[in-house]
N, C-alpha and C positions, 0 to 999 in steps of 0.2 A: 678714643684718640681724636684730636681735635684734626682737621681735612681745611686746606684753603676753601675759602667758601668762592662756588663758579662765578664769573662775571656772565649776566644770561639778559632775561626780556629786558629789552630796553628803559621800558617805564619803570620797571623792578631798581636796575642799574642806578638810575636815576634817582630815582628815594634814599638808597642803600649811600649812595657817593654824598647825598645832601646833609642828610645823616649826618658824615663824616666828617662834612664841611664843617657842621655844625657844632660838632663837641670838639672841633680843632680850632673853632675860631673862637668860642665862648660866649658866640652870638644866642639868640634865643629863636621862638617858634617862629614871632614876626619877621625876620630876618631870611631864613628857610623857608617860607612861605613866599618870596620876594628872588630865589634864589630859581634861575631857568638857566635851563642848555646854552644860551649866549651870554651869559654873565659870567663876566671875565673877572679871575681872580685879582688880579692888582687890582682894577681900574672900579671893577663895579661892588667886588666883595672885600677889597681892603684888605688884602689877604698879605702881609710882612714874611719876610725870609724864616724868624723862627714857626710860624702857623704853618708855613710848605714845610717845613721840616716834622714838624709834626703830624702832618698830613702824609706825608712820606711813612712814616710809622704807623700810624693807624692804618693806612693801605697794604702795608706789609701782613701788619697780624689780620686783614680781614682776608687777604686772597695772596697769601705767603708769600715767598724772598723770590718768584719768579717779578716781583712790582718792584720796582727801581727807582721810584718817580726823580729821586736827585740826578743821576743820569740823565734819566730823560730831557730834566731842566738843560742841563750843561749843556745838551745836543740841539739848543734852538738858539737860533739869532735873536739879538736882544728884541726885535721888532714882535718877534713870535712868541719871545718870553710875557713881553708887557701886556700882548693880545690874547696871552692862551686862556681861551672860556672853558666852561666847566664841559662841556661838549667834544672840546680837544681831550680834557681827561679821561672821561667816558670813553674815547676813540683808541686813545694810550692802552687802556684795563684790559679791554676786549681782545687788542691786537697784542695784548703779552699773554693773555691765557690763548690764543690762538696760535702764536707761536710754539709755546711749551707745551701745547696736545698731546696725551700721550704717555709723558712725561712723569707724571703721579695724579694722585686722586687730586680731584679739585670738585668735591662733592659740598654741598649745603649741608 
């Protein structure tokens, strides 16, 4: 049986999300390698409405349907849309498996 996989060590979090970044955006290694906690999806990673959508998806199947990220989006002002870094995502992941604790397995 396949288990949301936990959002856990930070640096871990961090690989796992770039990872994601990475086969959602079609970028390559150099791109990922260039890719830190303050790099903000619009501005520094180019990151267009279908890549967040897809990114939405791939978050889903890696740490299940408690990840909502389109929500998420809706729920910021445009100032915090255009600014949200990959650090704010990271912060998003954490605080929705921390929320749903309890709730079902969220094992690796």
């Amino acid at each position: 049986m396949n288990y949301p996989r936990a959002v856990g060590d930070d640096r871990q979090s961090f690989l796992e999300l770039v990872e994601i970044l990475t086969a959602v955006s079609g970028e390559g290694p150099a791109w990922a390698g260039a890719v830190t906690p303050e790099s903000r999806l619009e501005g520094d990673l180019r990151m267009e409405s279908l890549e967040l959508a897809a990114l939405d998806d791939a978050l889903r199947a890696r740490y299940g349907t408690r990840i909502d990220l389109q929500a998420f989006l809706t729920e910021l002002e445009l100032d915090e849309l255009v600014g949200l870094k990959v650090a704010d995502l990271l912060a998003y992941l954490a605080s929705r498996q921390t929320s749903d604790a309890g709730t079902g397995p969220a094992c690796r």
